[in-house]
Residue, then its C-alpha position, 0 to 999 in steps of 0.5 A: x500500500x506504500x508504494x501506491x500511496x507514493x505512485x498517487x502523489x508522484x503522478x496525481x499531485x506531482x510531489x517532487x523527487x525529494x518529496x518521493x525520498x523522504x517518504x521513502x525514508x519515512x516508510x523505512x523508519x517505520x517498516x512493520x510498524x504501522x499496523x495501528x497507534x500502539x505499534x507506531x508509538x512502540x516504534x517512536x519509543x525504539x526510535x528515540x532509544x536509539x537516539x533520533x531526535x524528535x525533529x526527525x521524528x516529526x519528520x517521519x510522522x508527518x509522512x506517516x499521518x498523511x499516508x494514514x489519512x489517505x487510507x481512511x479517505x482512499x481505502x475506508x481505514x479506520x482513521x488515525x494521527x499520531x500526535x508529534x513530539x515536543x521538540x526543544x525549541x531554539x532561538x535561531x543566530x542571524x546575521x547582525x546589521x555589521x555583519x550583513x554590511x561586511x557581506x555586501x562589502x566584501x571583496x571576494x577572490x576565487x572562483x569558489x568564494x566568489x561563487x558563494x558571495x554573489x549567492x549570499x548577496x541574492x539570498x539577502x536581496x530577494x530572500x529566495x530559498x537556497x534551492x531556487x538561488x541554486x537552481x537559477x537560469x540566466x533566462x529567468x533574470x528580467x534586467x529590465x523589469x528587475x524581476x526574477x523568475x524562480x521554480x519554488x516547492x511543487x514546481x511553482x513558479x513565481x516572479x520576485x522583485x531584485x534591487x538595482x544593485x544585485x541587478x549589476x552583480x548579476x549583470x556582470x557575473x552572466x558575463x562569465x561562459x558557463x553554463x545555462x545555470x547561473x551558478x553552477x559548478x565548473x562542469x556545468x552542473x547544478x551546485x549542490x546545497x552542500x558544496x555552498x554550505x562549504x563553500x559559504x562557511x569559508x567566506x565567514x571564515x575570511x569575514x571573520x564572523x562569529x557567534x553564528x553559524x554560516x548556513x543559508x538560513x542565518x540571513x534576517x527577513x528584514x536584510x531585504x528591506x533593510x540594506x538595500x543599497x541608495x538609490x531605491x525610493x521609499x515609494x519605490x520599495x512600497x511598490x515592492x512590498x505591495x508587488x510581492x504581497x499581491x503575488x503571493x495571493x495569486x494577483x497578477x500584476x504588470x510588472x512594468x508597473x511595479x518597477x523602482 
C-alpha cells in the first residue's frame, strides 16, 4: 500500500523527487510498524532509544499521518494521527546589521568564494530559498523589469522583485561562459546545497564572523528591506512590498508597473 500511496502523489499531485525520498525514508523508519497507534508509538519509543531526535521524528510522522489519512479517505481505514513530539525549541543566530554590511562589502577572490558571495548577496536581496538561488537560469533574470523568475516547492513558479544593485552583480557575473545555470559548478552542473554550505562557511571564515553559524538560513527577513543599497525610493520599495504581497495571493500584476 506504500508504494501506491507514493505512485498517487508522484503522478496525481506531482510531489517532487525529494518529496518521493523522504517518504521513502519515512516508510523505512517505520517498516512493520504501522499496523495501528500502539505499534507506531512502540516504534517512536525504539526510535528515540536509539537516539533520533524528535525533529526527525516529526519528520517521519508527518509522512506517516498523511499516508494514514489517505487510507481512511482512499481505502475506508479506520482513521488515525499520531500526535508529534515536543521538540526543544531554539532561538535561531542571524546575521547582525555589521555583519550583513561586511557581506555586501566584501571583496571576494576565487572562483569558489566568489561563487558563494554573489549567492549570499541574492539570498539577502530577494530572500529566495537556497534551492531556487541554486537552481537559477540566466533566462529567468528580467534586467529590465528587475524581476526574477524562480521554480519554488511543487514546481511553482513565481516572479520576485531584485534591487538595482544585485541587478549589476548579476549583470556582470552572466558575463562569465558557463553554463545555462547561473551558478553552477565548473562542469556545468547544478551546485549542490552542500558544496555552498562549504563553500559559504569559508567566506565567514575570511569575514571573520562569529557567534553564528554560516548556513543559508542565518540571513534576517528584514536584510531585504533593510540594506538595500541608495538609490531605491521609499515609494519605490512600497511598490515592492505591495508587488510581492499581491503575488503571493495569486494577483497578477504588470510588472512594468511595479518597477523602482
Amino acid at each position: 500500500m506504500t508504494e501506491q500511496f507514493i505512485q498517487e502523489r508522484r503522478y496525481l499531485l506531482g510531489v517532487s523527487p525529494r518529496t518521493i525520498i523522504w517518504y521513502q525514508c519515512s516508510f523505512k523508519a517505520f517498516e512493520g510498524a504501522m499496523t495501528g497507534k500502539e505499534a507506531v508509538r512502540q516504534r517512536i519509543v525504539a526510535l528515540r532509544q536509539r537516539n533520533v531526535s524528535p525533529i526527525t521524528i516529526n519528520s517521519y510522522l508527518r509522512c506517516i499521518n498523511a499516508y494514514f489519512s489517505w487510507l481512511h479517505i482512499e481505502h475506508g481505514k479506520e482513521p488515525l494521527k499520531i500526535p508529534k513530539l515536543k521538540e526543544e525549541q531554539k532561538i535561531l543566530s542571524t546575521f547582525t546589521e555589521e555583519q550583513i554590511q561586511a557581506t555586501l562589502s566584501f571583496k571576494p577572490k576565487g572562483r569558489n568564494i566568489t561563487r558563494a558571495h554573489m549567492v549570499a548577496c541574492l539570498l539577502l536581496d530577494t530572500g529566495l530559498r537556497i534551492s531556487e538561488a541554486l537552481g537559477l537560469r540566466k533566462q529567468d533574470i528580467d534586467f529590465d523589469n528587475l524581476v526574477l523568475k524562480v521554480y519554488g516547492k511543487g514546481s511553482k513558479e513565481r516572479l520576485v522583485p531584485m534591487s538595482l544593485e544585485l541587478r549589476k552583480m548579476l549583470f556582470r557575473w552572466n558575463q562569465k561562459p558557463t553554463s545555462d545555470l547561473v551558478f553552477a559548478t565548473r562542469t556545468g552542473t547544478k551546485m549542490t546545497v552542500r558544496n555552498f554550505q562549504r563553500d559559504f562557511k569559508e567566506l565567514g571564515k575570511r569575514l571573520k564572523f562569529t557567534g553564528v553559524r554560516m548556513f543559508e538560513d542565518i540571513f534576517p527577513v528584514a536584510a531585504t528591506w533593510d540594506h538595500l543599497p541608495p538609490g531605491l525610493s521609499f515609494h519605490a520599495l512600497q511598490s515592492i512590498r505591495i508587488w510581492r504581497e499581491l503575488a503571493g495571493a495569486g494577483i497578477g500584476l504588470g510588472v512594468a508597473g511595479c518597477r523602482p
